[in-house]
N, C-alpha and C positions, 0 to 999 in steps of 0.2 A: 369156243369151248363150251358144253353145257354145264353149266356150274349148279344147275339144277339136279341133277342125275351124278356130276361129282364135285359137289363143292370142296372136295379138300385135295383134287389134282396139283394145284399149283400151291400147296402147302411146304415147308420146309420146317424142321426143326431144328431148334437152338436148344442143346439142352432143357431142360421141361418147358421152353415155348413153341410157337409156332408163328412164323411168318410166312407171309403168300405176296408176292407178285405180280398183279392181273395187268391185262391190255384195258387200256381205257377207252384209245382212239388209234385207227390206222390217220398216221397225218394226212392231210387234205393239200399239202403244197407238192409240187411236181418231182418227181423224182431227179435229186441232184439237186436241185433249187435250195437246200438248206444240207450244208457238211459242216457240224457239229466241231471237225479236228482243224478248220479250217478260218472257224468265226469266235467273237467273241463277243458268248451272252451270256444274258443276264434274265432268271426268271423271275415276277412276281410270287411271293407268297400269295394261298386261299386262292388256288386252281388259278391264278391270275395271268397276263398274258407272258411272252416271252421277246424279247430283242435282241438285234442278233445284227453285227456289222463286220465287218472285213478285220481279222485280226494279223494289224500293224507289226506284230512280234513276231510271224511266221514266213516263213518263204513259201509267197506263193506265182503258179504260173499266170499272167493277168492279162487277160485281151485286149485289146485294141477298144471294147465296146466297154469295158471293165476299170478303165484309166481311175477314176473317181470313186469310191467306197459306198455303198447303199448302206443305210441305216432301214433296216425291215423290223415291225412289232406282227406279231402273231396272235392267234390263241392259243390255248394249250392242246387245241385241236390239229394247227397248222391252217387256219384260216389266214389270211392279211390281211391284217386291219388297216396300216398304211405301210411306205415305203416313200423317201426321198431320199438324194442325193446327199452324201452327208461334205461338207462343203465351210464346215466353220471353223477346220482347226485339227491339231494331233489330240485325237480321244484318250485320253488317261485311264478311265473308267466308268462304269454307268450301274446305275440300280432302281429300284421302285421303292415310292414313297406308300404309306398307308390307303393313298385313296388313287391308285395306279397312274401315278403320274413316274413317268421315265426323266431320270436324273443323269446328265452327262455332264461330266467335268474334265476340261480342257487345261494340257499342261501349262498356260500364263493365268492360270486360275478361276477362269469364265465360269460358272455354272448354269448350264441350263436345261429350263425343266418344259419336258412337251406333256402333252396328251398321247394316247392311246390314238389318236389318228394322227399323230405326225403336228398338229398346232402347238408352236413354242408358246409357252404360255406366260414366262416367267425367263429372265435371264439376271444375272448381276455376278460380281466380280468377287472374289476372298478375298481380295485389300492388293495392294501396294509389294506388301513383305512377298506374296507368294508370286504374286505377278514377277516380282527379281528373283526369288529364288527357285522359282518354278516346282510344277507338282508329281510329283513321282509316281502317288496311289491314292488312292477314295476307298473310304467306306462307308455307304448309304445304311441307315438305318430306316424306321418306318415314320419318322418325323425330320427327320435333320440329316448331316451330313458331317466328317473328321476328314479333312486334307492331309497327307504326310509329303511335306517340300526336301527338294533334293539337299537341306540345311539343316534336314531331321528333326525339323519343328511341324508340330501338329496345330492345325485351326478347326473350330467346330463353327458349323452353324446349327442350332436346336430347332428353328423354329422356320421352316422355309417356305411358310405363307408372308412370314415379315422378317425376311433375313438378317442378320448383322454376326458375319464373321466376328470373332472373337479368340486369341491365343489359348492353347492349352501350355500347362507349366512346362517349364523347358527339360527334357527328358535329360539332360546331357550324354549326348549319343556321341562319339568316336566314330561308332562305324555304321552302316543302315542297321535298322532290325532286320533280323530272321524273318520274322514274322509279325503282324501285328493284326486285332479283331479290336470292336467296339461294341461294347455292352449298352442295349437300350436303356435309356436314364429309367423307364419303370421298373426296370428290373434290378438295380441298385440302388443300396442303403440309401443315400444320399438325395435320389431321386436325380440325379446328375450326372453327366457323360464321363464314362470311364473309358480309358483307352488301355488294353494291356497288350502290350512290347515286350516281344522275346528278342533278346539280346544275346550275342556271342557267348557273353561269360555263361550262359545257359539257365537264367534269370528269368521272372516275368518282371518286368515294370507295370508298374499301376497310373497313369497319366490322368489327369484331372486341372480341372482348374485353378484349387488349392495346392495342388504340391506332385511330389511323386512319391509313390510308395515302393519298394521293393519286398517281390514276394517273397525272397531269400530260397531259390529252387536251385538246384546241381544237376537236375536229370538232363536236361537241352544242351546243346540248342535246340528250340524248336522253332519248324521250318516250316508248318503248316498251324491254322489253329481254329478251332468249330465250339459257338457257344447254343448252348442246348436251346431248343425253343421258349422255353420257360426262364432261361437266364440261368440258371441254378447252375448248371457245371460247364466244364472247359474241357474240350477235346483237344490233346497237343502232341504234334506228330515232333518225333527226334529227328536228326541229321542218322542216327545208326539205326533205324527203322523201330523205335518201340512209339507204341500210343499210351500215352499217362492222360487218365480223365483223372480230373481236380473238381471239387467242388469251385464257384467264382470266389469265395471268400478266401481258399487257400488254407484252409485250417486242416486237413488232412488230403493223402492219398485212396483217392479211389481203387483206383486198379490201375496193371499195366501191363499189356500186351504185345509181344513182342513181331512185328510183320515179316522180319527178318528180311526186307527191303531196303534198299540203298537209296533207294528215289523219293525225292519227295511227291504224293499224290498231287495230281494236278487240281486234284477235286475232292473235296472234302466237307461232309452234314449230317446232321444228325437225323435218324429214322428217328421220331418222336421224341422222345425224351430218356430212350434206354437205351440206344443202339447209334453206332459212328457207320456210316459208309464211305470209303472211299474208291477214289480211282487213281489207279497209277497209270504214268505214260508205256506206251505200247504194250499195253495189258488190254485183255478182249473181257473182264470180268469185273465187276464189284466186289469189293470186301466189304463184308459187314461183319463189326464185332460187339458183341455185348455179354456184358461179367465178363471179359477174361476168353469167352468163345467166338468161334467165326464161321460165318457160312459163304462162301462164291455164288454169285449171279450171272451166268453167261453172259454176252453181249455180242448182238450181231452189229452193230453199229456205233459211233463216237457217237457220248451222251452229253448232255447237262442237268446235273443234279439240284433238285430246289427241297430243302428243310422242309418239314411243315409240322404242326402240332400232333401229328398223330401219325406221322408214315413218311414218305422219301417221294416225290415226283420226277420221275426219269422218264427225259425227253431225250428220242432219240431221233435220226435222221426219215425214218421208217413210222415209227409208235411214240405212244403218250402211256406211261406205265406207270401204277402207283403201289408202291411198297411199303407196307405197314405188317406189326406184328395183329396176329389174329387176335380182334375183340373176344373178350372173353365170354358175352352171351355167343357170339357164334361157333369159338370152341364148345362149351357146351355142348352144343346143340349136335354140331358134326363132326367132333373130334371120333375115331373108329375108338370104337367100343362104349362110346360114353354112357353112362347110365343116368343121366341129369333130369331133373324130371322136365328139363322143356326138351332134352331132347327124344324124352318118351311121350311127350304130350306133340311133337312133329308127327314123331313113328304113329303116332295111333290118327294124327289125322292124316296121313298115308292111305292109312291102312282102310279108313273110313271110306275114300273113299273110290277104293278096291273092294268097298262092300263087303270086308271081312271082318271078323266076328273078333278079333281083337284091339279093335280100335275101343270093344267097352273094357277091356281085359286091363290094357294100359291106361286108360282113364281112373278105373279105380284101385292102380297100384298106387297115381299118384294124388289123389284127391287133397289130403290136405295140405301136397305141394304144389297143389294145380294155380294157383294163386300169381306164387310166383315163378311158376315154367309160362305161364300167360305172357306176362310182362319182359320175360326172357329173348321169346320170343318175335314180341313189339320190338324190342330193343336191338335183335340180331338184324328184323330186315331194315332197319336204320341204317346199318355198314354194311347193305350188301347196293353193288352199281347192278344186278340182274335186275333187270325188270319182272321174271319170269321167279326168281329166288324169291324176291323180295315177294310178291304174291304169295307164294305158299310158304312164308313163312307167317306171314298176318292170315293167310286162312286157316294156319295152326291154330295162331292165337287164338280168333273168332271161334274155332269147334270147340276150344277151352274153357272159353267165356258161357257158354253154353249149357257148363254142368255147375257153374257158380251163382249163387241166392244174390249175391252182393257183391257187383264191381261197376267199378266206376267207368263208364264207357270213354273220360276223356284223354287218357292215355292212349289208347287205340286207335280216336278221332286226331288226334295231335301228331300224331306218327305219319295217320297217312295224310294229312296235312303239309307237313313238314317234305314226307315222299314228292309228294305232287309238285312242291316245288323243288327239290332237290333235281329230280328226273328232268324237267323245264329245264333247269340251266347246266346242266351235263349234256344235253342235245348238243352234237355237234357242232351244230351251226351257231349257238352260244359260244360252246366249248368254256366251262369253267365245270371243271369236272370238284367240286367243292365233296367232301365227307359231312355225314351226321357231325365228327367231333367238333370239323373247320366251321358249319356251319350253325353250330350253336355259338360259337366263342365268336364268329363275324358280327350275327346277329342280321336276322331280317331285311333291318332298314338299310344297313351297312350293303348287303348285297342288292338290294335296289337302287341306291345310290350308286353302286358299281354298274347295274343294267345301264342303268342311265348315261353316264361316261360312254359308255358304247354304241349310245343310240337306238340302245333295244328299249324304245320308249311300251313297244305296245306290252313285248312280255313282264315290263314292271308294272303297268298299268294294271296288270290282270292277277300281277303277285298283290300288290297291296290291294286292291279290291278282292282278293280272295281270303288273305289275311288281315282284312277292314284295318291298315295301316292308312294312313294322311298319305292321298296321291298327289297332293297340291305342285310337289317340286318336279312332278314328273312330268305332268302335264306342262308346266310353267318352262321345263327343259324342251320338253317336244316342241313347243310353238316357240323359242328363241331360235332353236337348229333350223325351223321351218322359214322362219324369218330368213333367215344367213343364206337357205339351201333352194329356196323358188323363186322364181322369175316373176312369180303372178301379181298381178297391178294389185296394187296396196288396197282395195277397198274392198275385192274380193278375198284375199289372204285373210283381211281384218276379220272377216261375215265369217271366213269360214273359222279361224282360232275362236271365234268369242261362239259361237254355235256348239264346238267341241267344249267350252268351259266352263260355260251357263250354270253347267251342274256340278261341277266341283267345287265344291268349298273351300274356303280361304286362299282363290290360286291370287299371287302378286300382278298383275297387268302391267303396273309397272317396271317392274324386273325384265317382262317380254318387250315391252316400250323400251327401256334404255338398253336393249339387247337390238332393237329395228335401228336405233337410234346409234350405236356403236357400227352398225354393219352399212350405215349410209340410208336407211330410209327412215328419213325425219318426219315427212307426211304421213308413215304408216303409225309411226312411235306415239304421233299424236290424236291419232283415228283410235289407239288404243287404249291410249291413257282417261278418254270418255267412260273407259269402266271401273276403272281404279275409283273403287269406292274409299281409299283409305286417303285422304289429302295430306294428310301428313306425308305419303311417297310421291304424291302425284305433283303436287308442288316444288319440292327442290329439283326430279329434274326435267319439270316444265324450264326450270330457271337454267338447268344446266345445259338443255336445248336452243335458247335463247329465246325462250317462248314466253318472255316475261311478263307481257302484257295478259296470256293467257293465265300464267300462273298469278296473277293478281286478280284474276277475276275468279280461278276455283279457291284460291286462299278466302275471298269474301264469300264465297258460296258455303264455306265449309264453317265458316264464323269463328277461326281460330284464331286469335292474335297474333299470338306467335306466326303462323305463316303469314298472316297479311306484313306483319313487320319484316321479315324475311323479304317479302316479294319488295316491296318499298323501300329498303333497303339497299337492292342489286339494282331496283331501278334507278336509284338515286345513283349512285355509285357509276353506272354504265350507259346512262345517257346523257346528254345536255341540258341544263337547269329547264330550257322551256317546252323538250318536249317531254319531261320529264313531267312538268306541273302539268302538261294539254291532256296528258294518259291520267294523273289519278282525277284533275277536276271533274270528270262525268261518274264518277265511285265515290260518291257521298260517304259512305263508311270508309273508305281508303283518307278521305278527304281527313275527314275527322280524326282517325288514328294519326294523320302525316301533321298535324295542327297541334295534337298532344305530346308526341313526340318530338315537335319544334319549340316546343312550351319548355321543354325540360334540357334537352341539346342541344338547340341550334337555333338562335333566336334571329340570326342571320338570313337563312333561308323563312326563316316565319315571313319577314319583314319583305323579301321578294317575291314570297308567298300574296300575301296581301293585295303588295304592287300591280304582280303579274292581274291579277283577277278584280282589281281595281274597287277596294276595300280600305278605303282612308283610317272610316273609322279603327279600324282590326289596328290598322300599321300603326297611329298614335299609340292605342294601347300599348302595343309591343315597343316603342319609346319610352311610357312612363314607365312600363315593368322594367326596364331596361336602364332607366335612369338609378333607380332606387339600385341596381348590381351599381353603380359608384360610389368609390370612396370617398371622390372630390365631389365637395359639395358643387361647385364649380360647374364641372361636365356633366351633375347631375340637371343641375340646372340651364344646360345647354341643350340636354337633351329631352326635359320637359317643356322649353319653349319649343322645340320638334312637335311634340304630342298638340300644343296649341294651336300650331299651325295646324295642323293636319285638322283637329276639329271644328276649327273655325273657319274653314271650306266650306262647312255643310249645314245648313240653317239645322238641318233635323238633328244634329248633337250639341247647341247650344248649351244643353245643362254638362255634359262633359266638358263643353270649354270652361264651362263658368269654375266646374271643380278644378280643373288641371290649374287655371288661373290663380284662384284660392289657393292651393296647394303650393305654388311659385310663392305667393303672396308672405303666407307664412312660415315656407322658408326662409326668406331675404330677413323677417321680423324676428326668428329666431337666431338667426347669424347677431344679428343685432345685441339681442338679449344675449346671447353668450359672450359679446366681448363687453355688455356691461357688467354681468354680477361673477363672469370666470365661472359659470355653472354650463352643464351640459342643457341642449335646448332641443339643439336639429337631431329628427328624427321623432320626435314626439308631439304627440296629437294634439289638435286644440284643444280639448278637453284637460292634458296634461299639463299641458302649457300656461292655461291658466291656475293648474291650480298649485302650481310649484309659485308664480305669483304670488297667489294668495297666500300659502306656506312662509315667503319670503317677506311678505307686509305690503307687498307694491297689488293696493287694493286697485289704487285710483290708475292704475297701469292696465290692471288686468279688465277693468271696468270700460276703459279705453278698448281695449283689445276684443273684449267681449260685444263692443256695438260696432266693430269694423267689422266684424264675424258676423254680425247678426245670430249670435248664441241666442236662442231662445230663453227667455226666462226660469223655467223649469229648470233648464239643465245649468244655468248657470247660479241658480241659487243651493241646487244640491252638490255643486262644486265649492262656495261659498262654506256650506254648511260643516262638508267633508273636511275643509282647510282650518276651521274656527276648530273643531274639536279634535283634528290630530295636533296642536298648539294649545289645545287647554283654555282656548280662548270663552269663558264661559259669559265675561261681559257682552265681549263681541257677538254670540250667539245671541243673547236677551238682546243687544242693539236690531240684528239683523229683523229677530222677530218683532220689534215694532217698527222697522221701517212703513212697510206698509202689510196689505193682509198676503197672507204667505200665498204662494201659486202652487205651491206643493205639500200643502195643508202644514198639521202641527207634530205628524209623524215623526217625520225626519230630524224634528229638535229633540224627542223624546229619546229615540234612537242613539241619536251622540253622544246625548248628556248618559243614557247606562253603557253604552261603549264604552265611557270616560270614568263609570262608577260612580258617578255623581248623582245620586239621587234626589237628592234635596231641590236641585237644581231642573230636575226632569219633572217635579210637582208643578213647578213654575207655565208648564205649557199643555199637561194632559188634562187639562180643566178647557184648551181648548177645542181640543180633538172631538168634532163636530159626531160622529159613527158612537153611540154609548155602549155597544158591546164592547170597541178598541178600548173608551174610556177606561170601563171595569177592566179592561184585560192589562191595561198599561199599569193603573192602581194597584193593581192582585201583582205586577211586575216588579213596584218597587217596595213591596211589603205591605199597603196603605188596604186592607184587607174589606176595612167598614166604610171607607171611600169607594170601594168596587161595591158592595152591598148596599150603598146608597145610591149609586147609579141607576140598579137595577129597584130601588124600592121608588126612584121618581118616574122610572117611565114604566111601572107595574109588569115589568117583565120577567116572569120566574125562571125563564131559557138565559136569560142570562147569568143566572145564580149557577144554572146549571152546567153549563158550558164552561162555568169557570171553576168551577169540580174536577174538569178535566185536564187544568192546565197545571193544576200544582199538588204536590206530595207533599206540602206541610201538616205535620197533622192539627194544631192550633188553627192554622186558615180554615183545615176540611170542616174543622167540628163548629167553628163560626159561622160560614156556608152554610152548614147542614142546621143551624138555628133559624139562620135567614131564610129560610126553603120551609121551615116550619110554620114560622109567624107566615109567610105566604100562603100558605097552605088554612092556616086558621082562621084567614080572611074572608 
């Protein structure tokens, strides 16, 4: 038909609307090869394809060749996309999920989900309950799935990337429903699967997880029932032929139309969001009713009808037909007689360019509506499939655009944007005949990730490169199918995917690796993984390949901890202790990481660790550290004469023998000391040890103790010192200091005795502190002010007056100081 010359042939009016009917596609499958009254399908929404297998519930005549049922998907063209024997079971029912995957569920409850070429991709079971009480009906939503068992209990699955059946509240049903529909959880309060069940007494039931609600309705029973694209209302056909739309909440009566039919439609959906179609059995026509009126659709063939946001897809044996009411920019435009100014802003670029003198005449009737008859315009050839429409209605626009100071050109670029790929995936040989409305609300990427499903890698390659979208998962999909679909020896396949990928940014390699890698080519998976710049992916499944020698050498390439301890780990785990240690000792870094991590968890393997690589000294260590994890002193010390051994092999750690020995030594001497004074001992240092001694009075003990140790002097007389003044011992301290001349000068006494507050006491020894800056400073410390200023008047040093200016805030000292600094100064 030229829809050019008369776009409004195929127009129909509904009281003040207008719907239209067009052909989209003559199907492409053989004549006979698909009877619509014969099978039972099921089509995707957003142009998506169609399924279609032997229906179980009809009498039919069945060949010899025909024994076994085919399961066939299409497009909406009538291309095939696959076709196999269908061989698993009695089909219940089937549907499409959100991202075109075909859902079939089997009357002991099996459900399974294929691909769009026939690949099962997904199988699992609804439980136990349905497996016994078997399944009666399915209804697929576009994420999950509602079972109804012949027990008149419903099971939902929400989620059918990670399934788990789950009961819906028990409806208490007597006898089946009439009728029953499930409302997508986005489109309910709740966000949550609603089930509504018409029931005999002529009722909805509301089913849910939490409870059941009833709607309290008397119009039904209803025998059919259709929820709007949008969720918002309820289509419900009666047993005595009336259709009552309902809002979903039930809060009032919409309208109600009476079919004056006895039958209940076999088929039944909604044209957009205003308008019911149905079909009844041996009727050659559509009804459609909206507000209250109705219009007939001939029909030369049995159909199947698919909902959509914005119009009705009628597939028939013959055609691909899509029925929607007329967009209102295109009424506008070609409604007869309209006066709209886009449809005078058409007329006159008509008329222009017939070279007639009133293409200016209509231009400036509507000049200060030319604005928006432009945009009108843009907007009509949106919803027109003409190729030849759609042209002259943007070259409307364009002669528009023409008499306007100021517009914006990206509306008009955005249109035919959007055109050019609309047009691309309505090609038949695509066949997803998608609208402006379906393909704003898909959205872009959604339809490229659709391409892809189909294997139309190149036309998404050239959508998102034309709409500068992330082609990464395209590309990454094309070379996994490529993988799975050629014969070609692995290192030419490798040249040739990573030559196509060079240039795409952020594609996974490893995604295509564990893709070579599932389909049986390990060699390839790993010729791939060489590009996987991210080690974070290329490491676990190097590991998951058994490639874990490899993946312990890109985990150290990549300098990640975390993956080297992963790699070390699985190898630990999944080989034999020694070739487990022969693989990381040439990985220094591995080595080191496996040594820290044995330091902390597994002191056991350190120790074999050691052995294996013949490392005495290492292994003792790992005994003393080993010792000290004992509570008993005992096995402590069974396990420290281990450590002596081990370093008393090797002339070159004789100072570690000598300490581990020491260390025995002084244990055995503090066992000792703890059962003479019933004080705690072991565990505490030499240093401690003596001075809890000295604390205790046992001079002549610790003095013992102190030449078996060869304590250097130093350290044992500021042990000494420490011991005398937490005891107050201030004679003891004057003894200490004339034993002989101190090794740790006069400091240390001075220090105790004001630790102790004792000043008086702290005089006694800053007279010998050899440094006379410290002198002055110890002086000026315990108040003796003209003792510090006499220091500095014997060795004539004014920095010292000075210096000690800076250590005190007395103001008495400052202004004595500041005398002393004077008389210097007057000198």
């Amino acid at each position: 038909m030229d829809y050019v010359s008369l776009p409004t042939a195929d127009w129909h009016q509904v009281v003040n609307r207008y719907y239209r009917k067009r052909e989209v596609y003559s199907m492409g499958w053989a004549p006979g090869e698909v009877d619509f009254s014969k099978l039972m399908a099921v089509a995707a929404p957003y142009g998506g394809p169609v399924a279609v297998t032997r229906d179980e519930k009809t009498i039919q005549a069945v060949t010899s060749g025909q024994l076994r049922p085919t399961l066939a998907m299409y497009s909406s063209s009538g291309t095939l996309l696959s076709s196999f024997i269908w061989d698993k079971g009695r089909l219940v029912g089937m549907g499409w999920t959100e991202n075109e995957r075909l859902i079939c569920v089997l009357e002991d409850g099996t459900v399974l989900i294929y691909s769009v070429f026939g690949e099962l991709i997904l199988q699992f079971s609804m439980g136990r309950d349905c497996k016994e009480q078997q399944v009666m009906d399915v209804q697929v939503w576009s994420t999950g799935l509602v079972v109804l068992t012949h027990a008149r209990q419903f099971y939902v699955v929400t989620d059918l990337e990670n399934p788990r059946p789950r009961p819906l509240a028990d409806p208490g049903l007597d006898e089946n429903p009439t009728s029953w529909i499930v409302i997508d959880p986005l489109y309910t309060p709740s966000n949550a699967v609603e089930v509504f069940v018409a029931t005999t007494s002529g009722t909805i039931l509301v089913v849910h997880q939490q409870g059941v609600n009833d709607c309290v309705l008397n119009q039904g029973p209803f025998t059919k029932m259709a929820v709007s694209p949008t969720g918002k209302f309820l289509a419900c056909f009666t047993s005595t032929g009336d259709l009552w739309v309902y809002p979903t909440d039930f809060r009032s009566e919409l309208y109600r139309f009476p079919t004056q039919s006895t039958l209940t439609p076999t088929q039944m959906a909604w044209c957009g969001s205003d308008s019911i179609v149905m079909l009844f059995p041996k009727t050659e026509y559509l009804l459609m009713v909206t507000n209250g009126d109705w219009v007939r659709f001939a029909l030369d063939d049995p159909v199947c009808i698919v909902g959509e946001v914005d119009g009705l897809r009628i597939l028939s044996n013959s055609t691909c037909e899509f029925l929607q009411r007329v967009p209102d920019a295109v009424e506008e435009i070609f409604a007869v007689g309209s006066t709209a100014p886009a449809a005078t802003l058409y007329d006159a670029a008509e008329h222009f360019e017939r070279k007639s003198s009133k293409a200016d005449e209509h231009i400036r009737s509507i000049k200060t509506e030319l604005p928006a008859a432009v945009s009108q315009c843009i907007a009509a050839a949106g919803h027109e499939f003409s190729y030849p429409l759609q042209r002259q209605l943007l070259k409307a626009a364009s002669f528009g655009k023409c008499f306007l100071e100021f517009h914006s050109p990206k509306e008009f670029v955005e249109m035919c944007k959007t055109l050019r790929v609309l047009n691309a995936v309505r090609h038949y040989e695509i066949g997803i005949p998608l609208t402006y409305e379906q393909y704003k609300q898909l959205t872009p990427q959604i339809l490229v990730d659709r391409l892809v499903n189909r294997h139309q890698h190149l036309l998404a390659w050239r959508i998102c490169d034309y709409l500068e979208l992330k082609a990464d998962k395209v590309m990454v999909h094309w070379a996994s199918t490529k993988v799975k679909q050629s014969d070609t020896d692995d290192r030419e396949i490798a040249q040739m995917i990573v030559q196509k990928l060079e240039k795409v940014s952020g594609v996974s390699y490893a995604e295509i690796a564990s893709a070579a890698y599932k389909f049986g080519r390990p060699k390839l998976a790993t010729m791939l993984l060489d590009y996987e710049p991210r080690a974070g992916d290329q490491v676990p499944l190097l590991i998951s390949m058994n490639e874990d020698e490899l993946a312990l050498s890109k985990a150290i390439e990549s300098g990640d901890t975390d993956l080297m301890y992963l790699a070390l780990l699985y190898l630990k785990r999944t080989h034999q202790q020694r070739d487990f240690l022969r693989i990381v000792h040439d990985k220094p870094v591995a080595m080191d990481l496996l040594i820290a991590y044995c330091r902390q968890q597994d002191t056991e393997l350190l120790k074999d660790l050691f052995y294996f690589f013949n490392q005495p000294e290492e292994t003792a260590a790992v005994a003393a550290l080993e010792s000290y994890q004992e509570r008993d002193l005992d096995s402590r010390l069974k396990r420290m004469h281990a450590a002596l051994k081990d370093y008393s092999e090797n002339k070159e750690f004789q100072f570690q023998a000598r300490q581990t020995e020491e260390q025995i030594k002084l244990l055995l001497l503090q066992r000792e000391l703890e059962a003479s004074y019933n004080e705690k001992y072991v565990d505490l240092s030499l240093s401690d040890t003596l001075y809890r001694l000295c604390i205790a009075g046992e001079s002549k003990r610790a003095a013992k103790l102190r030449t078996e140790f060869k304590v250097p002097d130093k350290r044992f007389w500021w042990i000494r010192i420490k011991s005398l003044s937490e005891t107050r011992d201030w004679d003891g301290i004057e003894k200490l200091s004339k034993e002989k001349k101190s090794p740790i000068g006069y400091e240390p006494f001075v220090e105790a005795c004001l630790d102790g507050r004792n000043t008086q006491e702290a005089m006694k020894y800053i007279p010998k502190i050899v440094a006379p800056d410290k002198r002055a400073e110890y002086y000026l410390m315990v108040g003796a002010v003209r003792e510090a200023v006499d220091v500095a008047l014997k060795e004539k040093d004014p920095d010292i007056i000075m210096r000690l200016r800076t250590k005190t805030t007395n103001r008495d000292h400052l202004a004595f100081l500041e005398s002393a600094l004077d008389q210097f100064q007057k000198r």
